[in-house]
C-alpha positions in Angstrom: 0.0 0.0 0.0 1.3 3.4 -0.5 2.0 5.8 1.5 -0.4 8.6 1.5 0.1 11.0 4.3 -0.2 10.2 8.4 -3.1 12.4 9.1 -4.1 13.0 12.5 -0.7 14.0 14.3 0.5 11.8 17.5 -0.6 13.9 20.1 -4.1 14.1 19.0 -4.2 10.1 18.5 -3.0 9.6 22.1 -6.1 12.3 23.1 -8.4 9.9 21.1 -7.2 6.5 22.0 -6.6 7.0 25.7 -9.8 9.7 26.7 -12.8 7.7 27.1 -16.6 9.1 25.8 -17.3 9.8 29.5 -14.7 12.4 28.8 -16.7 14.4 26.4 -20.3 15.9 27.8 -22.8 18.4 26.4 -21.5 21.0 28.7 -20.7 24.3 27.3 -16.8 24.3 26.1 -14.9 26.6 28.5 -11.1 26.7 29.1 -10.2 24.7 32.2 -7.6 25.3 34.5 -5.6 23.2 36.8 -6.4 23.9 40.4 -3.2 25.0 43.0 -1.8 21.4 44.5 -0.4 22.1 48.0 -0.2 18.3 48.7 1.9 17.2 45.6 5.5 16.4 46.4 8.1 17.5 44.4 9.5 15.0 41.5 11.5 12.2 43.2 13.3 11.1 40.3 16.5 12.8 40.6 20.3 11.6 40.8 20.8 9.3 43.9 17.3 8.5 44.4 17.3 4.7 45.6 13.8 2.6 45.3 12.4 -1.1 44.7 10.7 -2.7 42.2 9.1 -5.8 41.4 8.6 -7.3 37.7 5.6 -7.1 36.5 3.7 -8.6 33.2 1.4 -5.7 32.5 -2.4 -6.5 31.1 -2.8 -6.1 27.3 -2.8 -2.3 26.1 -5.9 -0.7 26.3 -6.1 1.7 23.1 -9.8 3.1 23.8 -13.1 3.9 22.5 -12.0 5.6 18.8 -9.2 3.1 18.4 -10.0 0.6 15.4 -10.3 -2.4 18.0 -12.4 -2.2 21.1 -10.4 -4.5 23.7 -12.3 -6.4 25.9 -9.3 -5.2 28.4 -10.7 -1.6 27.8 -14.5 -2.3 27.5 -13.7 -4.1 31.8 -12.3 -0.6 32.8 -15.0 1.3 31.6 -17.3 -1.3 33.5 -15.1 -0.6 36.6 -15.4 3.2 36.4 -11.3 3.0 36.5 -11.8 6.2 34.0 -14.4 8.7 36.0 -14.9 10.8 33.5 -14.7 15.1 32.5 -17.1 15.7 35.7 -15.2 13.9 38.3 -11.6 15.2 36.6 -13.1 19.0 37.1 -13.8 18.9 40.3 -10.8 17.0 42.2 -6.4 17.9 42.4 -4.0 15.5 40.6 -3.2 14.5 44.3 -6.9 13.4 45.1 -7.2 11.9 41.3 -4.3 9.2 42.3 -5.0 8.6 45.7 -8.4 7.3 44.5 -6.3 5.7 41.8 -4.7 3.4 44.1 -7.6 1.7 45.0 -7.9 0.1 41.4 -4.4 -0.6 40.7 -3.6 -1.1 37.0 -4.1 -5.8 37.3 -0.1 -6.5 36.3 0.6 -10.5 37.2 3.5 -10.6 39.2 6.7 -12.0 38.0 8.3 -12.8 41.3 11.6 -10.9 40.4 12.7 -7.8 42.4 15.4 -5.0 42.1 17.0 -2.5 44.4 17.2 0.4 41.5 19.6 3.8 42.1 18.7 6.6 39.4 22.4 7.7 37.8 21.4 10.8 36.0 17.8 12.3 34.8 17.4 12.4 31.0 14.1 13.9 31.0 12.6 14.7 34.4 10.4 17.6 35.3 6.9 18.7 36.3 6.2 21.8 34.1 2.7 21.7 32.8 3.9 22.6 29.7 6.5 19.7 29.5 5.4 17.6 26.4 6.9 14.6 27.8 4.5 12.7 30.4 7.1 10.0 31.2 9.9 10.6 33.7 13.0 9.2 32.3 16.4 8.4 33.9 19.4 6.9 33.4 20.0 3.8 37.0 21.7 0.6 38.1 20.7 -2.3 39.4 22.1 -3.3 42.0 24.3 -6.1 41.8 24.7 -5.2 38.1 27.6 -3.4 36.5 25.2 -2.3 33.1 23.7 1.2 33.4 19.8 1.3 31.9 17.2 3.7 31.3 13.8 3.6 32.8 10.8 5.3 31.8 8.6 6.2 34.4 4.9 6.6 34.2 4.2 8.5 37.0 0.2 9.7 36.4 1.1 13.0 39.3 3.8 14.3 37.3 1.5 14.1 33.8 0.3 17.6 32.8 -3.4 17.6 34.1 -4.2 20.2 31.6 -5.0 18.7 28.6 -2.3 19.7 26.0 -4.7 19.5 23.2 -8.2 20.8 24.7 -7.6 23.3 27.0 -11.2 23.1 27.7 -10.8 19.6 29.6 -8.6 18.2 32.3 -5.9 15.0 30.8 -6.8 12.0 32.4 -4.0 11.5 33.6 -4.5 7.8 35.3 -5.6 6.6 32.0 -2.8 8.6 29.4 -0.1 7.5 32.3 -1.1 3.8 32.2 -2.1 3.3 28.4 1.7 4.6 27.7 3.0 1.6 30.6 0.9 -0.9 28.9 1.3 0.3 25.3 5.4 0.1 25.5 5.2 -2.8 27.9 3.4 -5.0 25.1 5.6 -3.1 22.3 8.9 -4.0 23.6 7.6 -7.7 24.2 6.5 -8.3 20.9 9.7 -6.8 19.2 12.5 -7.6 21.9 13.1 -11.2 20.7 13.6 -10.3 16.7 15.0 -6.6 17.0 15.6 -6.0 20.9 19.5 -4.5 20.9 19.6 -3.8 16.8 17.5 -1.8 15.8 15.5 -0.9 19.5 17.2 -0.9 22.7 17.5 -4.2 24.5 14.0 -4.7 26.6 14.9 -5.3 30.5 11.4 -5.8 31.4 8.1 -3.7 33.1 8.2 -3.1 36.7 6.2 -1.6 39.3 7.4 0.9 42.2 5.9 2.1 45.0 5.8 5.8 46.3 3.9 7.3 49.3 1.2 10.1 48.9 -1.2 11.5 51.5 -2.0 8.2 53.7 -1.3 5.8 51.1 1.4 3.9 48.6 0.6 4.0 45.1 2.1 1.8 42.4 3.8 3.3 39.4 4.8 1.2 36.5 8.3 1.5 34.8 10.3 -0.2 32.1 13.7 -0.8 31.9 15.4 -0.6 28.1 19.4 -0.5 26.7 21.0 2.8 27.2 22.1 3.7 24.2 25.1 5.3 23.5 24.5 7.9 20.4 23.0 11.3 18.9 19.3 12.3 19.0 19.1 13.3 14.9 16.7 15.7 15.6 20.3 17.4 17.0 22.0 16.9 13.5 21.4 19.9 11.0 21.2 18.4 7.6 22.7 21.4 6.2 26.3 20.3 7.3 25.7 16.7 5.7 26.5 15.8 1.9 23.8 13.5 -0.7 25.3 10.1 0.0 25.3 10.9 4.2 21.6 12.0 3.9 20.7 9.3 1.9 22.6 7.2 4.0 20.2 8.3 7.0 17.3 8.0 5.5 17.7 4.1 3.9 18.6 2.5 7.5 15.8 4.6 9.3 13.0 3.2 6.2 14.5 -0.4 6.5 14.3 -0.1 10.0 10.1 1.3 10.4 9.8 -1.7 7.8 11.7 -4.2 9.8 9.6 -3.1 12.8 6.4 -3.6 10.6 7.4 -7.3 9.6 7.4 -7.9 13.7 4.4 -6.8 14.1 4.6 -3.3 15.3 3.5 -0.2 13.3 5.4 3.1 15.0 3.3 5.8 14.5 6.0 8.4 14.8 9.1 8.0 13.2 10.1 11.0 13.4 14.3 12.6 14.3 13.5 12.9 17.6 12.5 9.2 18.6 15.9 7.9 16.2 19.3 7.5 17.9 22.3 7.6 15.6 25.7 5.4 16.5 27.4 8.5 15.6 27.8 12.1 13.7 29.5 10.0 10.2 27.1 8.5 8.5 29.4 7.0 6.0 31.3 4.9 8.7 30.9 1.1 8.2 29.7 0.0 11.9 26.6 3.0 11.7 24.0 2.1 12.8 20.1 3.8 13.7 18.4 2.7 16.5 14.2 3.4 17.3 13.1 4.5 20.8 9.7 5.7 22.1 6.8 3.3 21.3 3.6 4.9 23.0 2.4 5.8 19.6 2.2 2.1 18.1 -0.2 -0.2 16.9 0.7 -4.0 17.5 -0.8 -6.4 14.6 -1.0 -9.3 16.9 -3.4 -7.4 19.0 -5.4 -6.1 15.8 -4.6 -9.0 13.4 -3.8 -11.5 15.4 -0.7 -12.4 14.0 2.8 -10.1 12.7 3.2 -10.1 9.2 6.6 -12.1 10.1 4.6 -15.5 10.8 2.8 -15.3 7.3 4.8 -13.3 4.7 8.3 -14.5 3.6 9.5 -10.9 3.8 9.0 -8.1 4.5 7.1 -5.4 2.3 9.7 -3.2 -0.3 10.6 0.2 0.8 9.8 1.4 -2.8 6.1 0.4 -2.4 6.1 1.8 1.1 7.9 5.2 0.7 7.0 5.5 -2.6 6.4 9.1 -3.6 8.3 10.2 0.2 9.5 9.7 3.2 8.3 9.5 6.4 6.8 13.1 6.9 9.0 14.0 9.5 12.1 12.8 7.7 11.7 15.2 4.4 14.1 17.3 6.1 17.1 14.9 5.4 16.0 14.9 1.7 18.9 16.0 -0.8 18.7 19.7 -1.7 16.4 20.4 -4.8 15.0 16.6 -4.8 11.2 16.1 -5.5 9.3 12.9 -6.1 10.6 12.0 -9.4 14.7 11.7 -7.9 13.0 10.2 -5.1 11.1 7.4 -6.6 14.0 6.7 -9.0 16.6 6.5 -6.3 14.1 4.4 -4.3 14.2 1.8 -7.3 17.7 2.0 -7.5 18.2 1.4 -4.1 15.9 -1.5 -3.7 14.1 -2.6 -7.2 15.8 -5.8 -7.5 16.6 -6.4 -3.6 16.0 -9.8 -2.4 15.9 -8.8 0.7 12.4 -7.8 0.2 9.2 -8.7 -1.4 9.2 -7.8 -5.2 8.1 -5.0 -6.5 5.0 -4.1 -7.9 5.6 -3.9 -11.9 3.7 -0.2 -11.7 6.0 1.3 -10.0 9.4 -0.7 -11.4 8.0 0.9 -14.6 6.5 4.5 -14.1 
């Protein structure tokens, strides 16, 4: 299938899968504001902060009313009220919101594993309620274990509880925080065994801590990933590259969205930000591109029921895919002056005849 454009951006998708129809009443639209928070405690997750986990085995995402697939998973939590709804959200603190939270923890099975964690340095930590980022994310160690990880935290009290794309609404903040835990959780499981430390960081698992607010402990879920060592290359200016290192760029990030595809995991946002580059030459042999943030996925064997991987001998041709463009986000790293006619040419030049992947349509090897 070609590509035709993404349409709705991420940020509103996450809006639609993870805010229930509760969310949305009758009431006259009016800009909503968060109310002051004299209970919330700072952000723990700072260098030298030491905690415990246990490893969980989260419950299958829950991708909401508007996604294409109702889960049964997401149907039960409606049932249970787990998401109150725009009434309830306007009239209670983010405090109050995940004290009562804690009374219907998110059902993870217990693995039996625990860890004695000690954060090493914060990535991206904060509690700005402009910060785009809901997750808390750290570099710790294990202890007992020489490797350094990342986690990313899903902390609900440290998500902005003004919606960032209806200002009119409070962000459910229980429900974003905990459809990002189980979205990753079940990304990085499906992917880890075919791709985990080549093309995504090495998956260490999804755990649970445990933090005190008010009178109570809440649980907040975590995962553990590879630290990799490497360049955002939203932080590379194509300017300063030549052709052949942009087109370098751009051929490992399109084999690697379609490699992630034939696992059976559709990223949503590939995109300079969420791509970490081995290094600033992209001519060197050992470069590599590696994909991070996978909250913005859909997973075929939860749609589908199976990856295309366990049917298809291969996986689909980047000229069928790309045809006519790259990934939206990645036109950027396009050569100087190209449109879609050195485009689709270099795309068949590339990979017309690659065994590597399915064949190519006869259309396109001859428009």
């Amino acid at each position: 299938m070609y590509r035709q454009g993404f349409g709705l951006s991420p940020a509103v998708r996450s809006r639609l899968r993870f805010v229930p129809r509760a969310s949305f009443s009758n009431s006259a639209v009016c800009r909503w504001q968060a109310p002051p928070e004299p209970d919330k405690p700072p952000v723990p997750y700072k260098k030298g902060f030491q905690f415990q986990a246990r490893r969980v085995k989260p419950p299958p995402p829950f991708l909401g009313e508007h996604s294409k697939v109702r889960t049964k998973f997401f149907a039960d939590f409606l049932k249970q009220a787990r998401f109150p709804g725009r009434d309830f959200l306007q009239t209670t603190t983010l405090v109050d919101y995940c004290v009562s939270a804690a009374s219907k923890p998110l059902p993870c099975e217990d693995l039996g594993e625990t860890a004695a964690l000690k954060v090493l340095r914060e990535l991206s930590v904060g509690d700005s309620p402009w910060r785009v980022r809901g997750s808390q994310v750290v570099t710790c160690k294990r202890r007992g274990h020489k490797e350094a990880l990342v986690a990313k935290i899903y902390d609900p009290l440290y998500y902005p509880f003004a919606d960032p794309d209806f200002s009119y609404i409070p962000n459910d903040v229980i429900a974003s925080a905990e459809g990002d835990f189980t979205l990753e959780s079940a990304a990085y499981a499906q992917l880890d065994k075919r791709l985990g430390g080549s093309l995504i960081p090495k998956f260490h698992g999804s755990w649970l801590l445990e933090l005190p607010l008010k009178r109570i402990n809440r649980p907040v879920g975590f995962i553990l990933i590879e630290y990799l060592k490497g360049v955002h290359l939203k932080n590379l200016n194509p300017k300063l590259y030549t052709q052949q290192e942009r087109l370098r760029v751009l051929e490992l990030c399109m084999e690697a969205e379609i490699e992630l595809r034939f696992a059976g995991v559709i990223h949503d946002d590939i995109a300079p930000r969420n791509i970490i580059c081995s290094g600033r030459y992209f001519l060197a042999r050992d470069f590599q591109v590696k994909i991070i943030d996978f909250n913005f996925v859909e997973i075929l064997p939860l749609l589908e029921g199976k990856a295309p991987y366990e049917s298809e001998p291969l996986p689909e041709s980047p000229v069928e895919l790309f045809w006519n463009s790259p990934s939206d986000e990645l036109v950027v790293w396009l050569p100087e002056g190209w449109g879609k006619s050195e485009w689709n040419r270099w795309l068949k030049e590339m990979w017309g005849t690659s065994t590597r992947f399915m064949p190519v349509p006869e259309d396109l090897l001859h428009e």
